[in-house]
C-alpha positions in Angstrom: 0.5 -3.7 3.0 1.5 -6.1 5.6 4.5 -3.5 6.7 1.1 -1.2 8.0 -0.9 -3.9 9.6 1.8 -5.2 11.3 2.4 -2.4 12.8 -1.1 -1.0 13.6 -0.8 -4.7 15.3 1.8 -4.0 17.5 -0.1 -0.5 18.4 -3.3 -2.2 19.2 -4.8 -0.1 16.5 -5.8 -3.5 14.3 -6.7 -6.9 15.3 -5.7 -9.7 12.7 -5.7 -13.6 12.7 -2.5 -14.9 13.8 -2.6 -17.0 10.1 -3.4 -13.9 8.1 0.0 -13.4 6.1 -0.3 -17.7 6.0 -3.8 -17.1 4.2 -2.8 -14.5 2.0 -0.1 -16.5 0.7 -2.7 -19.1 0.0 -4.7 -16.3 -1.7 -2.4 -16.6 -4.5 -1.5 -13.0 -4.5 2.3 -11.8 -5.4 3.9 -9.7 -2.8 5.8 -6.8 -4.0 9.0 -6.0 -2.5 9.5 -2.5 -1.5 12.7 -1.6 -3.6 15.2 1.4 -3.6 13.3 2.8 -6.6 9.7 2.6 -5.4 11.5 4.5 -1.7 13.1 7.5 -4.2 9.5 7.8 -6.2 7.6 8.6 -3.2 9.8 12.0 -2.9 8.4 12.7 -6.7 4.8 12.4 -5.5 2.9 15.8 -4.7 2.6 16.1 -0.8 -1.8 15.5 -1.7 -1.5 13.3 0.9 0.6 12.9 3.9 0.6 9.2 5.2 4.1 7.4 4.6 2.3 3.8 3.9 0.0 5.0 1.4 2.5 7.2 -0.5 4.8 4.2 -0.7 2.1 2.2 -2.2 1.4 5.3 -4.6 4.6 5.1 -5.8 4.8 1.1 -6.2 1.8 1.1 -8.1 3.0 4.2 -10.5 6.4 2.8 -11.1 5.3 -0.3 -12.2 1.8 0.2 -14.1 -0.7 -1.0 -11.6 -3.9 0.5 -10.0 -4.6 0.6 -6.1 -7.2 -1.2 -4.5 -8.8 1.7 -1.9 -11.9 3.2 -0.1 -9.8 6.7 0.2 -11.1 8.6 -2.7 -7.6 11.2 -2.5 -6.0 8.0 -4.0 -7.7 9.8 -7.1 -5.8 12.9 -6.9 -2.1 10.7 -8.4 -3.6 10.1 -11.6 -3.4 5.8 -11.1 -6.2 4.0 -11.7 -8.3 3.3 -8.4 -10.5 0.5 -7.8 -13.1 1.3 -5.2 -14.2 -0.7 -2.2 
């Protein structure tokens, strides 16, 4: 989620390529606004895990029928299909 690197950016917690949002435009992928639903479905997710980012994405991919792309294996827990890294 760009939201989260950006911000572990700014923290010094994450170093990134000042062309990295132009790459992954180039990438192809489709970015996925962050709507007013997705924000109410993370208060319907069980409190398995605690960080904000991750539960947002939990809730994106729930409400709209697609799996999460993670090395955390609690990602599990939500009942969405997981592809490992």
């Amino acid at each position: 989620m760009i939201w989260e690197m950006r911000i572990k950016q700014a923290l010094g917690k994450l170093e990134i390529a000042p062309n990295f949002y132009t790459v992954i435009q180039q990438q192809g992928f489709e970015m996925l606004p962050i709507s007013p639903d997705h924000a109410y479905a993370v208060g319907d997710l069980p409190m398995i895990h605690s960080d904000p980012f991750d539960r947002m994405l939990l809730a994106q991919a729930k409400m709209e029928k697609l799996s999460i792309v993670a090395h955390d294996t609690i990602f599990h827990s939500y009942g969405i299909p997981v592809l490992e890294v």
